[in-house]
Each structure stands twice: as structure tokens, then as C-alpha cells.
C-alpha positions as CSV (number, residue, x, y, z in Angstrom):
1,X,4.6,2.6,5.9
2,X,8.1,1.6,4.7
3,X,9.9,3.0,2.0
4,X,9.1,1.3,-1.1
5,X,11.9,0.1,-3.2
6,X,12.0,0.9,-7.1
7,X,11.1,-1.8,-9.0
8,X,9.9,-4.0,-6.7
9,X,6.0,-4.8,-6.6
10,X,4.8,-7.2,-3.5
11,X,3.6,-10.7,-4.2
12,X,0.0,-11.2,-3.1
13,X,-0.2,-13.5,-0.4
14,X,-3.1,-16.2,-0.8
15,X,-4.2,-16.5,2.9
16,X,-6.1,-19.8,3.7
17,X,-7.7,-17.6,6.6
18,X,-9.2,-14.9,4.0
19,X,-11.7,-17.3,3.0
20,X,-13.3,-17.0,6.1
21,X,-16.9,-16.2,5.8
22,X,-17.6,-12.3,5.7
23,X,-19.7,-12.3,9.1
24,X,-19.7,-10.7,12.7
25,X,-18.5,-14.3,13.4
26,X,-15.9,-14.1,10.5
27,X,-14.7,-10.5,11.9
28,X,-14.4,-12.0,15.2
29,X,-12.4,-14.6,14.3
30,X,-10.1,-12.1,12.2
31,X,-9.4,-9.9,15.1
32,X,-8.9,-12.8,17.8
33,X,-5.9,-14.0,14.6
34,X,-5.0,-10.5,14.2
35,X,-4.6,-10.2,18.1
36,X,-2.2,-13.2,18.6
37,X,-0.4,-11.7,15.3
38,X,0.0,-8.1,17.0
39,X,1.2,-10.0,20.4
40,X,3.9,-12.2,18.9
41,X,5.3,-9.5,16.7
42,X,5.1,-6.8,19.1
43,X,4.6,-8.4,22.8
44,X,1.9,-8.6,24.5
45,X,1.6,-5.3,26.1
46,X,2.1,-3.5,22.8
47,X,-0.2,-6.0,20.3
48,X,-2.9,-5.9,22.9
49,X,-2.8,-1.8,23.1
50,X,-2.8,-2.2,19.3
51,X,-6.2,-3.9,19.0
52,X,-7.0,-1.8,22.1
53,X,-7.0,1.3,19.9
54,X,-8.0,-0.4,16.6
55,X,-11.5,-0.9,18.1
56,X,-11.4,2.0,20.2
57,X,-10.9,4.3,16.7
58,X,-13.1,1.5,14.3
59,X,-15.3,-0.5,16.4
60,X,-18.3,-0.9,14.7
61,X,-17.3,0.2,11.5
62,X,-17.2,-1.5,8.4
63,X,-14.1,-1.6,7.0
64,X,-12.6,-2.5,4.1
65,X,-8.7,-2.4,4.1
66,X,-6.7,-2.3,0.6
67,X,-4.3,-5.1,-0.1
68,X,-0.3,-4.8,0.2
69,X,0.0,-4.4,-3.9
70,X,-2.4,-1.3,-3.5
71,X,-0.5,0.2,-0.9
72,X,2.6,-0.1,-2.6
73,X,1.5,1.3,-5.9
74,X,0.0,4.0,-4.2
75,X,3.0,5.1,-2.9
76,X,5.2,4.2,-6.1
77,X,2.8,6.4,-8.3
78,X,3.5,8.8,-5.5
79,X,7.0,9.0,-5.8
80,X,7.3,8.8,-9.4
81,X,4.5,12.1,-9.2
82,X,7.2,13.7,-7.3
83,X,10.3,12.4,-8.6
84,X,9.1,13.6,-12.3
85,X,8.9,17.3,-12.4
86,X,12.4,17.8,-10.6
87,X,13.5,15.2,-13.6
88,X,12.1,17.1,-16.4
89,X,13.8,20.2,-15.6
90,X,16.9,18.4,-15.6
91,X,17.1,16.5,-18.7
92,X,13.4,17.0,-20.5
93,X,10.1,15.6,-20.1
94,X,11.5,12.8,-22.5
95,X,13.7,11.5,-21.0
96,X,12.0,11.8,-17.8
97,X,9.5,9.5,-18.7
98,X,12.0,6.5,-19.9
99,X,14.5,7.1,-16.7
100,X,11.4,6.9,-14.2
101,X,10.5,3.7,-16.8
102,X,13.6,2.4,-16.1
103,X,14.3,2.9,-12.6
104,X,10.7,1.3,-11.8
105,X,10.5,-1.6,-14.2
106,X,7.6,0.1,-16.5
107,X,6.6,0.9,-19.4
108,X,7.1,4.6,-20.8
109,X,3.0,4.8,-21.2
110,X,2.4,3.8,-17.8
111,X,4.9,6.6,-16.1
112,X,3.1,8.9,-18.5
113,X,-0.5,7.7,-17.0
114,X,1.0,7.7,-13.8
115,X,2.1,11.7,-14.2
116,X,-0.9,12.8,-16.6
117,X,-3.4,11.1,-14.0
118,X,-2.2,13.1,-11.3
119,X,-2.4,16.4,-13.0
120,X,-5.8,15.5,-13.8
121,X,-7.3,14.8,-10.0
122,X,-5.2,17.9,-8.9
């Protein structure tokens, strides 16, 4: 997964195509899109060994994958984890909290959620 970039959260995209019934059918027709995505971004050798090893690792599986927005504050909270402590010990806890607010377009609180929630599931 790419690097996020500070401040910057993903728009959701509103897919026509994710309003496609949730069925074996619906999954099928998914993967077939999926397919032809994987072999025009990636050629057709590549995009097919993609979906090759897709189903070889998930077929028959249900799975449930987490939207772009999730992924990305995922890995901001992750970096702001990491980024904090180093901060702290350089100018305080204080002003840790309101540079990470700064540098990712939040508010104090939610850096402090961000932090206090990871000490908590630790």
C-alpha cells in the first residue's frame, strides 16, 4: 500500500457497479470486472495471474474487503502512533498532540484518541 500523505483523506468513490446484488452471480460478475480491471492496468499476463492467485488463496471464501477511507486511516492512525512518542520526547506531549493536529488536518482530541486508543489495545 502507498505512502499516505498527511492530511489528505480519500474521497469515496460511488461505484454504479457496487449496487450489484450480493450473490454468487453478483461475485461473479465482480471478479469477471475485477479481471478486465487487473488486465488493462497490468497486462494480461500479470492481471490474469493476479486473479489466478486471488482465487487460488480466497476461493470460496467470503470476503469482506474495507473501503479506501479505512485503509488510509488505518495507516494515518498508524503513523501518527509512531510519529508521537519520538515527538514528545522532543518538545512535550503538548505540543506533540497540536503538531501531529496540524500536520494531519485534525483536531487535538482526535490525535489524543488516536494515541490513547493505541495504548489501550497494546
Amino acid at each position: 500500500m502507498p505512502a499516505v500523505m498527511e492530511g489528505r483523506m480519500p474521497q469515496k468513490k460511488r461505484n454504479a457497479d457496487s449496487d450489484v446484488e450480493h450473490t454468487r452471480g453478483g461475485s461473479r460478475e465482480a471478479l469477471r470486472r475485477l479481471f478486465e480491471r487487473f488486465q488493462t492496468d497490468f497486462g494480461d499476463a500479470s492481471g490474469g495471474a493476479i486473479i489466478k492467485a486471488l482465487i487460488e488463496e480466497c476461493g470460496g471464501m467470503r470476503i469482506c474487503l474495507p473501503d479506501l477511507q479505512d485503509l488510509y486511516r488505518e495507516e494515518r492512525n498508524r503513523a501518527i502512533r509512531n510519529r508521537f512518542d519520538a515527538l514528545a520526547r522532543e518538545v512535550g506531549s503538548s505540543q506533540a498532540y497540536s503538531q501531529l493536529a496540524l500536520n494531519w488536518s485534525m483536531s487535538v482530541w482526535q490525535v489524543r484518541r488516536v494515541v490513547n486508543k493505541s495504548r489501550t489495545t497494546d
